[in-house]
N, C-alpha and C positions, 0 to 999 in steps of 0.2 A: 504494500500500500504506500504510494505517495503521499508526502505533508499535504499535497493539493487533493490528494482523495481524500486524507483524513479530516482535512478543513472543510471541505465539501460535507462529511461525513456528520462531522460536529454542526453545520449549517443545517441540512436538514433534521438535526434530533430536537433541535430550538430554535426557532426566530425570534428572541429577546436576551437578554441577557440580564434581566430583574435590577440591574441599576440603571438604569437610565436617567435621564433629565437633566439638573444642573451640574454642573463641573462643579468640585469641590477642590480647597487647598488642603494640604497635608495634616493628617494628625498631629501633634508633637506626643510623645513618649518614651521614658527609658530605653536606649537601645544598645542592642549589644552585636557587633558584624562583625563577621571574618571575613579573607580575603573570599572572592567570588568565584565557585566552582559551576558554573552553570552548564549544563551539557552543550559540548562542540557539535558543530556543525555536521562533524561527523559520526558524532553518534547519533546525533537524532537521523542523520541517512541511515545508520545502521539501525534504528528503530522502525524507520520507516518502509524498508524492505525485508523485513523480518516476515515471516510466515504465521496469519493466524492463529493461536493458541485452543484448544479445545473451548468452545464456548463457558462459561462460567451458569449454573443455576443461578436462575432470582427469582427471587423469595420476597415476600411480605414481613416488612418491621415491624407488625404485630404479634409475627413467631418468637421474638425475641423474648429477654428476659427483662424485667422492669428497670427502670433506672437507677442504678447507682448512685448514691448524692455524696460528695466529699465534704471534707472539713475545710474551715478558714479559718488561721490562728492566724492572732499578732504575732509577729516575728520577736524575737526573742533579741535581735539588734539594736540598739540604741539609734534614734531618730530615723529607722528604717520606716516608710507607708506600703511599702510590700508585703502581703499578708504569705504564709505558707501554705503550701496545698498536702491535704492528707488524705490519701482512701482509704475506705475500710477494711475496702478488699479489692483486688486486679479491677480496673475497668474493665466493660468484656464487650460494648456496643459505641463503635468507634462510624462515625459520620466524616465522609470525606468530601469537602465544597472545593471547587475550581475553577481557576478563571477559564470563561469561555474564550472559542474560537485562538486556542493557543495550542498547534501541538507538542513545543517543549515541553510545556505544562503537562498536560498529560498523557508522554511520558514518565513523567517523574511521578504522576501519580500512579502510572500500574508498576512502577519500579518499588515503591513505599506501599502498594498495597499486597506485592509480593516479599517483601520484606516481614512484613508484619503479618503474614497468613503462613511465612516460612517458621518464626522465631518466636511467635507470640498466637499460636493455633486456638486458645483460646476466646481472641477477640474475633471477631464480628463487623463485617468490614459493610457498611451502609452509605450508599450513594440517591441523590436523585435521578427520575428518571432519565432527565436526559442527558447524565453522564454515563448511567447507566447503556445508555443504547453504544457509546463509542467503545468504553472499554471492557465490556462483556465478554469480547471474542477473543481481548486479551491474556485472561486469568481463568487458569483452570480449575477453581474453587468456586463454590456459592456466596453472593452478595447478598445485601437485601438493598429495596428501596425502599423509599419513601413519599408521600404524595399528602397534598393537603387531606387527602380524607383519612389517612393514617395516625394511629398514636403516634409521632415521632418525639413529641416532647416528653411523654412517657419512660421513652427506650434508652437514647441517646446520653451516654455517660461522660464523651467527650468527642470534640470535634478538632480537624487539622483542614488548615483551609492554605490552598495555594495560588497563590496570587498577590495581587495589592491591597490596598485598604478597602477597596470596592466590593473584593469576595470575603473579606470580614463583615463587612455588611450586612451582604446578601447571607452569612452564614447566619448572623446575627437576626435577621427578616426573619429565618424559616420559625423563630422560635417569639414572634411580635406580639403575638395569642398568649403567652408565659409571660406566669412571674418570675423564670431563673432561666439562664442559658448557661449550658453545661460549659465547663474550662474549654479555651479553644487555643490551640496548637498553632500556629501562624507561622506561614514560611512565608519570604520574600519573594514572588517571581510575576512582579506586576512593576505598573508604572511608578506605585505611590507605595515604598513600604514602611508608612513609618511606626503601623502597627501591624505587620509584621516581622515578630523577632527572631528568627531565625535563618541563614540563610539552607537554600538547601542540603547542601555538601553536606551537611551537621545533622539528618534526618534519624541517620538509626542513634547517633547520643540525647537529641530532642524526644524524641518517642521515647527511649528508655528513662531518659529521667520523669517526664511527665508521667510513665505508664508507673515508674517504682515509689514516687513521691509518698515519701512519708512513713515507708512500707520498714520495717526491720521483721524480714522471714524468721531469723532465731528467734526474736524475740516474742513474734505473731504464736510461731510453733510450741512456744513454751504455754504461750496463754492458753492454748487450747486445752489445757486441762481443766483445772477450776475456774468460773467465769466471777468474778465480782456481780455482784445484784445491780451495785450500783453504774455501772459502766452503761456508757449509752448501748439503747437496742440494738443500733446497727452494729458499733463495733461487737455485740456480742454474738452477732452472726459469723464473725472470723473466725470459721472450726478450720480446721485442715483443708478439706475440701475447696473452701473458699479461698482460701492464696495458694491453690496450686500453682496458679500461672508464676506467682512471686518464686515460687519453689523453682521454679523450672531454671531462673535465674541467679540460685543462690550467687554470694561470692558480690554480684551488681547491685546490691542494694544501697539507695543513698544514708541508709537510716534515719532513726524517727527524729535526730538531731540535722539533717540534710534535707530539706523537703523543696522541691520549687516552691519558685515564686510568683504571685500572683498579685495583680491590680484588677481591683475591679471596679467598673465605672458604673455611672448611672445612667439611666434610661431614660425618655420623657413615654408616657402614657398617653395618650390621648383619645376621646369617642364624640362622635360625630351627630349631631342632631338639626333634623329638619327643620320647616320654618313651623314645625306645632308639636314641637318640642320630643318629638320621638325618635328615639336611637336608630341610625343608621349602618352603625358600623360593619351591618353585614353585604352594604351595597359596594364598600370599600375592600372587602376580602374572601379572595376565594374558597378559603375554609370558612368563613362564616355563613356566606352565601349559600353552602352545599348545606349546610348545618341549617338553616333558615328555610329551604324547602324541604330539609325530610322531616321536622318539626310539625307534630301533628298541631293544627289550629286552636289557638286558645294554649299550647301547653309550652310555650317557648320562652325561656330564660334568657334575662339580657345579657347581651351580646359581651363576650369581654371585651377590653379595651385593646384598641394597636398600643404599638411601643415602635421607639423608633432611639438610636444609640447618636446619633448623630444631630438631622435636626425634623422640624416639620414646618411645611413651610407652605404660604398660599399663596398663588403668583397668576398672573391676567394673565397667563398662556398666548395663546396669537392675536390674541384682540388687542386694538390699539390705543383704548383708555385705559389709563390707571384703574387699579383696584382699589375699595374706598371699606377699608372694616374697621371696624367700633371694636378696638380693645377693652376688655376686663379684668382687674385684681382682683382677687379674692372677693368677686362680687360689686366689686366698684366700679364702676366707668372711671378709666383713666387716660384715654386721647380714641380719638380718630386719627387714622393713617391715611393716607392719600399719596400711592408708590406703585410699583412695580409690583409690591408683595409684599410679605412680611414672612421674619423666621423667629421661630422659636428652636433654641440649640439646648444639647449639653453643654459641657466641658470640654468634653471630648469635640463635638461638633464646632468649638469656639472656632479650630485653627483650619475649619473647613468651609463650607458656603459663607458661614457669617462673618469670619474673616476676612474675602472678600465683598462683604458687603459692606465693610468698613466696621464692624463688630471688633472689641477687646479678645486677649487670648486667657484663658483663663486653665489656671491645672485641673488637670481630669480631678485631684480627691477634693477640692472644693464645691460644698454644696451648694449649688445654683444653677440657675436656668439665663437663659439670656433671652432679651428680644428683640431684634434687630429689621429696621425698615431697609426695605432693597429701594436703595436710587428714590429715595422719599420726594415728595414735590414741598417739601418744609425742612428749615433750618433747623427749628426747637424742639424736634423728635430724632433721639439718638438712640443708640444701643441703649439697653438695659441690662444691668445684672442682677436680678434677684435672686432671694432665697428658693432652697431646692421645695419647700412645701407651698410655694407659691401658686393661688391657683389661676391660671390666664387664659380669659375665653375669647379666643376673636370670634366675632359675629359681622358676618357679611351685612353691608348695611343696603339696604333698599335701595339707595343714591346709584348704585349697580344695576338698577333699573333692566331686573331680570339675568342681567348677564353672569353665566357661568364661569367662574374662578376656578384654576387647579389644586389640589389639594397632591400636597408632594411627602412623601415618607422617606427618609433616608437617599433623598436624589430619585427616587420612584413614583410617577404619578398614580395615583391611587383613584381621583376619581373629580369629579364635580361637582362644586359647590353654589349655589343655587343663594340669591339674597334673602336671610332670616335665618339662614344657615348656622348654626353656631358648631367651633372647634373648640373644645372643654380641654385643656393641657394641664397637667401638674407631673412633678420629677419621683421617680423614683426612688425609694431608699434605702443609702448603704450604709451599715453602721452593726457596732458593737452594743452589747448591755453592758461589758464594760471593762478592766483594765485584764487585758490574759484571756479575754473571754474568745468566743467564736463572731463572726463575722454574720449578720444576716442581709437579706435585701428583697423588695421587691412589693411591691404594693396589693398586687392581686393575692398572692403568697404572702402576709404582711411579719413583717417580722415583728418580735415580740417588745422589743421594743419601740420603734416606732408605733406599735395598736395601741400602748399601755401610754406611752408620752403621748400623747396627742388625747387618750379620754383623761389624762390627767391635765394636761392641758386648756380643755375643755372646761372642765369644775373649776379648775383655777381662775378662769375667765370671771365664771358665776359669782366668783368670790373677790374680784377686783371692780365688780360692777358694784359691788354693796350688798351681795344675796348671801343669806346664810346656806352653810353648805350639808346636806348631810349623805351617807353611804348612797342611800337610792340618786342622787346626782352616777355615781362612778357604777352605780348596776345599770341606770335608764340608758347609759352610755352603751354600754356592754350590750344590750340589747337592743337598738338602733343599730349596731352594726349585722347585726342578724335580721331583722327585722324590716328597715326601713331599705327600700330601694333604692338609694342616692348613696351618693359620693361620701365615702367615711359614717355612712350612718347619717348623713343629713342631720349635721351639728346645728342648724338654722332651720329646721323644718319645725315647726308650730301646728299641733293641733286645729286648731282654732281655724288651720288654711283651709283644710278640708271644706269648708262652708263653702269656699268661693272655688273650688271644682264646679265644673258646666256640671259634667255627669249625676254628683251626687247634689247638685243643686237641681238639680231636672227630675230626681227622683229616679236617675237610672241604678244608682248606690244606694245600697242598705246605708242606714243610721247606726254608727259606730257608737258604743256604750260601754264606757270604762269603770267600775264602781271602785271604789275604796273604803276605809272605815276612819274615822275620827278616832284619834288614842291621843292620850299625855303619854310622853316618854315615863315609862314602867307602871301605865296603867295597866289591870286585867279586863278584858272587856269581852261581851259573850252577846249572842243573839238577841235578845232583851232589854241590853242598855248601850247598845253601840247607834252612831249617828253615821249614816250610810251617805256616801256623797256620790254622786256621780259627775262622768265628762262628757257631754255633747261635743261636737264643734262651734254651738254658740254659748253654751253657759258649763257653769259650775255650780255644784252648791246641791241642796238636801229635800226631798218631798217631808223627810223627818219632825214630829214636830218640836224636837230638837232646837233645830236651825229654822227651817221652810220658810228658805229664801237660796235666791242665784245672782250671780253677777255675771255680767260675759268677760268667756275664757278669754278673748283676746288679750284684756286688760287688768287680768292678774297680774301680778309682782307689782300693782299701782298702790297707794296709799286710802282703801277703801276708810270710810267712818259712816256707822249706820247707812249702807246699802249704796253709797255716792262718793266721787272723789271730790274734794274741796277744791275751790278755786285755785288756793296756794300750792297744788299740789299738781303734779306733772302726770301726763297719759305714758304709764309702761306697757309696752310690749315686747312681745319675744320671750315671757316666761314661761309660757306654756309649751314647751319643748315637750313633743312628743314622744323623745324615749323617757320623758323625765315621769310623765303621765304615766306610762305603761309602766314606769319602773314604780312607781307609786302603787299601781294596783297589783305586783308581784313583790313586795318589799318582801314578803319572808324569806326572798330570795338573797338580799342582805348577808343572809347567814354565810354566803360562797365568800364574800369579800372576809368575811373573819375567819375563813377557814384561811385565805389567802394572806391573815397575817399570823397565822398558828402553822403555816407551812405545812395544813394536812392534806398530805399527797393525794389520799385516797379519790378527791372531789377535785382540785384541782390540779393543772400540767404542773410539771416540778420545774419547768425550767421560765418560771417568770422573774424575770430581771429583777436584781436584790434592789433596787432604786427603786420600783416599782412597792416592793412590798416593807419597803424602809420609810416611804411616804406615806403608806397607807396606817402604818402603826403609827407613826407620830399624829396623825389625823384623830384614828380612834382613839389613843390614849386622852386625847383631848376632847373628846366627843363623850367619852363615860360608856358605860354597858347600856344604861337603861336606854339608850339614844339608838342604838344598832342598829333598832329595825323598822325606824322612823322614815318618812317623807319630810321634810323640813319646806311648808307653804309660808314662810313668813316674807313679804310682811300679810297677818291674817287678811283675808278680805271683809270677812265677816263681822272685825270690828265695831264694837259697838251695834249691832245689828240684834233686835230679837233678846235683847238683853234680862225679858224675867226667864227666860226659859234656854238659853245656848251656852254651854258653860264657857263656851269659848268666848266671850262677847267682851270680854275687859283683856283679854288678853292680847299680846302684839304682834304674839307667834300662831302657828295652825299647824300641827300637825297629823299628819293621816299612814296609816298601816295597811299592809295589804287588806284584799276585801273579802280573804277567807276566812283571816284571823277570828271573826267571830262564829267559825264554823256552816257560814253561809261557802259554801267555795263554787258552787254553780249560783252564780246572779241572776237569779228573778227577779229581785226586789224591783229594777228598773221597769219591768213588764204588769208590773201587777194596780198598777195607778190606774182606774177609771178613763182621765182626759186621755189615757195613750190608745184606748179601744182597742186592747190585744185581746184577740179570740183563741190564740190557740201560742204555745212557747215546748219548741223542742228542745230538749235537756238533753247534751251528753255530760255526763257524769264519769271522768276518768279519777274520779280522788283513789288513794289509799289508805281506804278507811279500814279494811280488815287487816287482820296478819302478816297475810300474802299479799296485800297490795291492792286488792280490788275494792268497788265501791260496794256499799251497803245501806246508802239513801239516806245517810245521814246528813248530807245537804238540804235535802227536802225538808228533812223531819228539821230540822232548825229552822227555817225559814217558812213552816206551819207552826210551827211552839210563839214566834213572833208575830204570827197573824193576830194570833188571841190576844198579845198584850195588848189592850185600848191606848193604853199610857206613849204605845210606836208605832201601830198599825197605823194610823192615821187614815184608814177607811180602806187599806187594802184589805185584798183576801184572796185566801191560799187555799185551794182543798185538800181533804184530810189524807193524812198519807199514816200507813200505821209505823210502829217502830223498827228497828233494826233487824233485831232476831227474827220477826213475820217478814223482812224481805228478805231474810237470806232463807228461812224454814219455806216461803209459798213461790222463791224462787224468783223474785217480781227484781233481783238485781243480777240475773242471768238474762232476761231477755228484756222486751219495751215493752213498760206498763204504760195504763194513761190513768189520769186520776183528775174526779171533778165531771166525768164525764155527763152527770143529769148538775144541771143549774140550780135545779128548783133545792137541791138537798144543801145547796152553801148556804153560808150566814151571809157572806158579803161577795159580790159581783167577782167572777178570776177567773182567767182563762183557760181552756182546757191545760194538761201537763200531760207531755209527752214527755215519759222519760225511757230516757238510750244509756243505759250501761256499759260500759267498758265490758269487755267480756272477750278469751282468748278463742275466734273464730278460725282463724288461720295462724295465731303469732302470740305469744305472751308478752302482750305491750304494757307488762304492769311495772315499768321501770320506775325506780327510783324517784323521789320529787328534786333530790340532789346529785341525780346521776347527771353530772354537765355534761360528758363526754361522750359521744356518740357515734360508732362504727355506721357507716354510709349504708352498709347494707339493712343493718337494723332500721335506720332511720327509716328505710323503705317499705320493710315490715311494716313498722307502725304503722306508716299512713295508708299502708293495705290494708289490713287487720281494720283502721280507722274507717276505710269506705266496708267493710264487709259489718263493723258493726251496725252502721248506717243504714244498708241495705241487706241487712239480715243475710250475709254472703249473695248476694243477687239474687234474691227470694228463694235462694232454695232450704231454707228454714221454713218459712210459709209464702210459696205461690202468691198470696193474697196482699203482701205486705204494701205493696203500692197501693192497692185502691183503698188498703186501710188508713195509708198516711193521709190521701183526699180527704176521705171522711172526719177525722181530725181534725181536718183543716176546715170545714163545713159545718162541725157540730152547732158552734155557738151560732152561726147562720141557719141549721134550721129550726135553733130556738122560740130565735127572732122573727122568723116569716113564718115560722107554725106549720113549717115545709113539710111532708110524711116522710121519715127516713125510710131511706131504703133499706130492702131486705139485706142486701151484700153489707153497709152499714153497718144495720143491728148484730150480724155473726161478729164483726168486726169490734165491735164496741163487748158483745161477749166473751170475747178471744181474751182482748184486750186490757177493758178495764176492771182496777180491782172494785171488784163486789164487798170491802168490808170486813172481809175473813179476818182474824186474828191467830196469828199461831206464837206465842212470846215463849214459849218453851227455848232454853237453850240450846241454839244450832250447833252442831258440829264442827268444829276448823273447815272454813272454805276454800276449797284449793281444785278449782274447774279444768276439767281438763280442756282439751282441742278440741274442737267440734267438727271442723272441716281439715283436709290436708295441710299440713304445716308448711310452710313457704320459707324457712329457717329455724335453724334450732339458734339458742342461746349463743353455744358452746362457736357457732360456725360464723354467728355476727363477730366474732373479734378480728377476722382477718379479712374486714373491709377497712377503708378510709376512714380513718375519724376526723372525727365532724365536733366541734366543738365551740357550747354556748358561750364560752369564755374569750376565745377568739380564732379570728382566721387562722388558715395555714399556715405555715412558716417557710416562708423562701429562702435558700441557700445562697441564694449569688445572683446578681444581676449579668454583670456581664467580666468575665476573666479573658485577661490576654495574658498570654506566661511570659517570662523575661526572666529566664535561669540565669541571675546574676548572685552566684553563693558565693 
């Protein structure tokens, strides 16, 4: 084969080369270069008239084995910012990137991929397709590939890219969808290498130290006898087995005092939204795209965000006005551009486009972002350098009058941006918990430090504004990031917004209902004499006659006096933060953050940063015991308000407790008010009220014991539900009872009660109230087990159960019109509701078996993903270039 076949050859396997677009200037970066051995002229003739090799199998990168994730230590060198790379065990799925349309290049690449399939049989040599197509017929071993519809970010334990800073990029690209990209190997053999650190002569001592990093075989060998408990999982996966490949090399080991070295840079993030506010980012990427039509309707998860290592950038493409966008900080309007374009860079990206656009150079380990007008039509807009958590939205402005702007990824046009358009950017992050420690990074992946600085961050705000702070501030936190669809947990989203949604102004959304309970810090307080508050989107406040009174949510945190704020006194908003709400009606969840300064593993991850739980004790000690499990609403709004009967009315503080604490833990209360005209409230009922964790109606039975007081009822009413023992002995907390079903037999007007028990169908979802940690597959469980409770496993418990739920839903309407029920009805309402029985005989320990086919066992949930209420992922590395400078 001729260079002119094999370039012919490379032509037709691609027609792009995935960096495209703007010319970029050089990286700057630590480098290290020998003299240049790049293959002669005449060897690449001798390559090039060489005889095809038996074809190579290819195979799918999802036959692979999962990814390897390495260590980052601080380097043990005095004023070194090179961290060390350690694996647990051999990498064994090795990705190889190449400049296109270059036959030296790849050369050298079937020269290093027979290299490392001779010496290192082990590893697992993965290419893209369309390198795949040229040197296939080169290598008489099996490849795999990879394709956007493939796990590759899964597999890929490390990458070697050949070329110049372009196919770091592009190697950097394949992985835009992640929070980590695996250590990458870089050899020199492009135009620009200045992160490339390697030349190639130097390939088999590059690979081996990369491949040995960190590794000591005797020492490995030794450990595999007794494993310390304490040692992390992974490294306790290093049995024998697992450093064979290390074995195969005895004698080469750099040992665990020799490790490469590694830089890793930041990334920016960025997701794309239309002009009505809905994520696009899968019109921008062909994995997302593909992922966005096999997406059944209704069931699609938002979109992750691009990354980009370099910069991203919006530029008028071939059109001959200027592009005119409304820059954002952190939510502020801070100029209009009126340019060529505009970029937003790393560090890394400083000494690249935006450097020619007349942008600063800035070192890769400083955290920030830059912003840089290209060829601006104004004097007083320059580069900018902000901090790396800076958040900047460019938003295409109308004045564009339709016209579509490019949207550029790392020198890649990615797509169309349309005026109303908004580009949402912030940096990703790289950082330690703290001095010796590991290195984490990566925002979607968050590291544990950055989740925990930023909700501490967060409360600190609370507390510099003039707000008292208490635990549920640092749990409402904790659960907005779970919870709430927005950026970090949507640290600025307020309840109170919901009102002004079209949808749930239009009545196309249900009415969200959040209740909690009034307590004094170390009151006991029980169904009887507790003050029940609830949250609208337009008020707060109590039907109780307690309190019975509300103010609107918007303008809580304001200085309320009997029901009105005073003249002298200012409109607050913004306190109504909706994790802070939801952490208010879960406070007894409180209890995780003191596990969190008691260091009890059992509940929470062991590895949260000691800063982290060094603030949190100084906090509580200051805070007392009796406070823990507090909401802290001060200042009261209720002030003076209701003053012969709200004990709270002289006070300046309000505190509220979760809203189960008074053993109400399924919320009726809100449903059972006359003016709400509820005819009918489906109950699922997941407490663990018995032994073994299931319910046993003791919600009900409190929240009927409360009916009767006159003293709190305040004209509700509950129908009668019997005790505990009668629903485990007549079974009525194994399946769905209704109760209340004739009107005429209540004292006071309530809507029918449909109650759904928790009950193990397919799954025993009677987990823990403090189980925070949760294997992926379990979680899935539940929420199946969750719809088969619902749907009585898809009727096949009773046939009938759907026309029963209508009728349900119909009862208190054929009260009302005197309708004649139907016959299928009345079986249903017999099936159904209880008739009265009483059995209080003591039940036996309840413990239900399965009713339908089990869809996992306990034992086989541990070896999915976990999933945890405490926090995200945790990402290993953003982005590593090695530079073996020991």
């Amino acid at each position: 084969m001729s260079r002119r076949q094999l370039l012919q050859e490379l032509l037709a396997s691609t027609r792009q080369s995935g960096l495209g677009g703007q010319p970029r200037a050089p990286a700057s970066l630590p480098r290290r270069r020998t003299t240049s051995e790049t293959p002669t002229c005449s060897s690449c003739h001798n390559f090039s008239t060489s005889l095809p090799l038996r074809s190579a199998q290819v195979r799918s990168v999802n036959e692979l084995p999962d990814r390897t994730f390495p260590r980052y230590l601080q380097s043990t060198k005095p004023g070194s910012s090179l961290l060390s790379l350690h694996w647990p065990r051999p990498p064994r799925n090795l990705l190889l990137v190449q400049k296109l349309y270059a036959p030296d290049v790849t050369e050298s690449v079937i020269k290093f991929a027979k290299h490392i399939r001779t010496d290192y049989p082990d590893v697992n040599l993965v290419v893209e397709p369309r390198i795949a197509a040229v040197i296939r017929n080169h290598l008489p071993f099996p490849i795999y590939i990879s394709d956007s519809r493939s796990n590759t970010a899964g597999k890929i334990d490390v990458i070697a890219t050949f070329g110049g800073d372009g196919t770091v990029l592009r190697a950097a690209s394949l992985f835009k969808l992640h929070g980590s990209v695996p250590p990458i190997l870089s050899f020199s053999m492009g135009t620009l290498g200045f992160l490339g650190e390697w030349n190639f002569s130097e390939y088999r001592k590059a690979w081996r130290e990369m491949y040995m990093s960190g590794s000591d075989v005797a020492s490995v060998q030794d450990a595999a006898v007794p494993i310390d408990n304490g040692r992390d999982e992974r490294m306790a996966a290093n049995t024998p087995a697992d450093v064979a490949g290390w074995e195969r090399l005895r004698g080469k080991s750099l040992g665990v005092g020799r490790a490469s070295k590694i830089l890793l840079r930041h990334r920016l993030k960025a997701d794309i939204f239309d002009r009505s506010g809905d994520n696009i980012n899968h019109q921008v990427s062909d994995t997302l795209a593909h992922q966005h039509k096999s997406s059944i309707a209704g069931t699609q998860e938002p979109s992750p965000s691009l990354r980009a290592i370099n910069e991203i950038s919006v530029h008028r493409g071939s059109h001959p006005h200027l592009a005119i966008v409304d820059i954002y900080q952190n939510g502020h309007f801070l100029t209009e551009t009126i340019a060529d374009g505009i970029l937003i860079s790393t560090p890394t990206g400083s000494t690249a486009y935006s450097l020619s656009a007349g942008g600063p150079i800035v070192h890769p380990l400083v955290k920030s972002l830059l912003i840089t007008p290209i060829s601006p039509c104004s004097l007083s807009f320059r580069s900018l350098v902000l901090p790396l958590d800076t958040k900047v939205t460019l938003r295409m402005s109308p004045k564009n009058r339709g016209r579509e702007l490019d949207l550029n990824i790392d020198g890649k046009r990615c797509a169309g941006v349309l005026p109303g358009s908004e580009i949402r950017v912030e940096g990703e992050f790289v950082g330690r918990a703290g001095p010796g420690e590991e290195w984490h990074g990566g925002p979607e992946q968050y590291s544990l430090l950055q989740y925990y600085s930023e909700i501490l961050d967060d409360v600190d705000a609370k507390d510099k504004a003039g707000f008292d702070r208490s635990i549920t501030d640092y749990w409402g936190r904790m659960l907005a990031y779970q919870l709430i669809n927005a950026t970090n947990g949507g640290p600025g989203f307020t309840y109170s917004s919901i009102a002004n949604d079209p949808d749930f102004s239009s009545g196309k959304n249900p009415l969200p209902l959040i209740v909690a309970d009034g307590r004094a810090p170390g009151q006991k307080i029980i169904a009887s004499n507790s003050t029940i508050y609830e949250f609208t989107p337009w008020e707060f406040g109590s039907f109780d006659p307690s309190l019975q009174g509300f103010v609107p949510l918007q303008y809580v945190g304001s200085n309320f006096t009997n029901g009105s704020i005073p003249d002298n006194q200012k409109c607050i908003v913004g306190f109504d933060n909706a994790g802070f709400i939801m952490g208010t009606s879960s406070s007894l969840f409180n209890q995780i953050i003191m596990y969190i300064k008691d260091g009890n593993s059992r509940y929470v991850p062991e590895d949260i940063p000691k800063f982290v739980v060094d603030a949190l004790t100084t906090f509580l000690n200051a805070l007392g015991d009796e406070s823990n499990d507090i909401a802290d609403w001060t200042p009261n709004p209720f002030k003076g308000w209701n003053t012969a009967r709200n004990p709270s009315a002289n006070e300046t503080r309000l505190t509220l407790v979760d809203g189960g604490e008074d053993l109400q833990n399924v919320p009726y209360h809100p449903h059972l008010f006359r003016e709400r005209r509820v005819d009918v409230v489906f109950s699922i009922d997941s407490s663990a009220d018995t032994d073994s964790s299931w319910p046993d109606g003791a919600s009900a039975i409190a929240t009927y014991e409360r009916s009767l007081q006159s003293s709190v009822a305040n004209g509700t009413g509950f129908p009668a539900v019997p005790g505990k023992d009668t629903f485990v002995n007549l079974g009525l907390n194994s399946r769905p009872a209704f109760f209340g079903c004739d009107s005429s037999n209540l004292t006071a007007p309530s809507p029918l009660i449909v109650y759904i028990p928790n009950y193990p169908y397919i799954y025993e979802s009677n987990i823990s109230t403090f189980q925070m940690a949760i294997k992926s597959d379990e979680r899935d469980a539940i929420v199946q087990n969750g719809w088969a409770v619902a749907t009585q496993l898809n009727s096949t418990r009773d046939p009938d159960w759907a026309v029963c739920v209508g009728c349900a839903m119909l009862a208190r309407s054929f009260e009302r019109t005197r309708t004649a029920v139907p016959d299928k009805c009345r079986q249903c309402f017999a099936n159904y509701c209880w008739n009265g029985t009483l059995d209080e005989t003591k039940p036996a320990p309840y413990v239900p078996s399965l009713y339908g086919k089990p869809i996992l066992s306990k034992s086989s949930g541990a070896a999915g993903q976990e999933l945890s209420a405490m926090m995200t992922t945790v990402g290993l590395v953003v982005m590593a270039v090695t530079a073996f400078n020991l």
